[in-house]
C-alpha positions as CSV (number, residue, x, y, z in Angstrom):
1,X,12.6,-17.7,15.6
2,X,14.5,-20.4,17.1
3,X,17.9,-20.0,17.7
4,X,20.4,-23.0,17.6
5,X,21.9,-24.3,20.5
6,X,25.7,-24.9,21.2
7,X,25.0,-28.7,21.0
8,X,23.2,-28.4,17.9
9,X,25.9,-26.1,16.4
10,X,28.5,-28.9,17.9
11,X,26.2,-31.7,16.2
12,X,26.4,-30.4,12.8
13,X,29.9,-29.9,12.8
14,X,30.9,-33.3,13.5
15,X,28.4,-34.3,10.8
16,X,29.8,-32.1,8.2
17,X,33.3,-33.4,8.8
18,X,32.4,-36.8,8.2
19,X,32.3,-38.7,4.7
20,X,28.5,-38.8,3.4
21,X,29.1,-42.8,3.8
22,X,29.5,-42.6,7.6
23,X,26.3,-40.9,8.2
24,X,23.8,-43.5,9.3
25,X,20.0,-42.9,7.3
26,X,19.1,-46.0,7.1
27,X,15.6,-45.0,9.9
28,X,14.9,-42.3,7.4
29,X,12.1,-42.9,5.2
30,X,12.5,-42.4,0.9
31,X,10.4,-39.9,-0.5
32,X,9.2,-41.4,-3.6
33,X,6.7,-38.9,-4.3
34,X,7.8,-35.6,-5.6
35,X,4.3,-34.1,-6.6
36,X,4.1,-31.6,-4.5
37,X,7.7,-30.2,-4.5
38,X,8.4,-26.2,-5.6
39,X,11.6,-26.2,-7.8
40,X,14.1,-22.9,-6.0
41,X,11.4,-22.3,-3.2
42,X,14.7,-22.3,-0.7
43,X,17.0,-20.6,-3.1
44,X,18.7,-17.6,-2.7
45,X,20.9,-15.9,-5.1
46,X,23.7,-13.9,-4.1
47,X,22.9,-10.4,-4.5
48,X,25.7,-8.0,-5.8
49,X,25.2,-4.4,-5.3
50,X,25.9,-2.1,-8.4
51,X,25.0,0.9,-10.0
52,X,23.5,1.0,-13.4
53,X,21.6,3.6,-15.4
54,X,18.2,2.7,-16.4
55,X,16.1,5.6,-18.4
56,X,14.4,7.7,-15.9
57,X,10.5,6.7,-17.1
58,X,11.9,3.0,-16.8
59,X,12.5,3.2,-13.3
60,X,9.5,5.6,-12.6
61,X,7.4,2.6,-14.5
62,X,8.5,0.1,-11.4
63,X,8.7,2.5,-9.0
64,X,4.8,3.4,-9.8
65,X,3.8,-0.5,-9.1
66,X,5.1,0.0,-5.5
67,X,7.9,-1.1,-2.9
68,X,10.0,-3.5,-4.4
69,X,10.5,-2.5,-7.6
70,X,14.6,-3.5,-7.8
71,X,13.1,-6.9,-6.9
72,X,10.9,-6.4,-10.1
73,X,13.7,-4.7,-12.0
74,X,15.6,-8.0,-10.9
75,X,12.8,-10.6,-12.3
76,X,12.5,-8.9,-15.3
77,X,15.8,-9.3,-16.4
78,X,16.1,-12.7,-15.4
79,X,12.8,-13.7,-17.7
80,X,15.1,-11.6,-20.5
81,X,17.5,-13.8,-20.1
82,X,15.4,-17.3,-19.6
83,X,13.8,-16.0,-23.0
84,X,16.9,-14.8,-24.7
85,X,19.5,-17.2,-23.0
């Protein structure tokens, strides 16, 4: 993995402080086609930790299905939700 250097880090601090306005684009092409873009591919929740009772053959079902099962658990309730809003 590449780390960032101190310039870099410098760089993006000064960019971030100016107004969006200042910042010159105008050598950067416009995408115009969007076909192959993945809506959330770079997003990342924030994960809370908890504790919650789920019914003991509930969690052995996801637990049976392999590693990962609270990220199973977690999609689960979020198609609930999607379905249910």
């Amino acid at each position: 993995m590449n780390k960032v250097t101190k310039p870099q880090t410098e760089e993006r601090r000064r960019l971030a402080e100016q107004p969006e306005a200042a910042i010159e684009t105008s050598d950067l092409p416009e995408v115009t086609d969007w076909t192959g873009a993945e809506r959330g591919r770079f997003y990342r929740p924030i994960k809370q930790q908890v504790t919650l009772r789920i019914d003991a053959d509930v969690l052995a079902w996801f637990k049976a299905r392999g590693d990962k099962y609270q990220t199973r658990i977690n999609a689960a309730l979020r198609e609930y939700i999607e379905h249910h809003g």
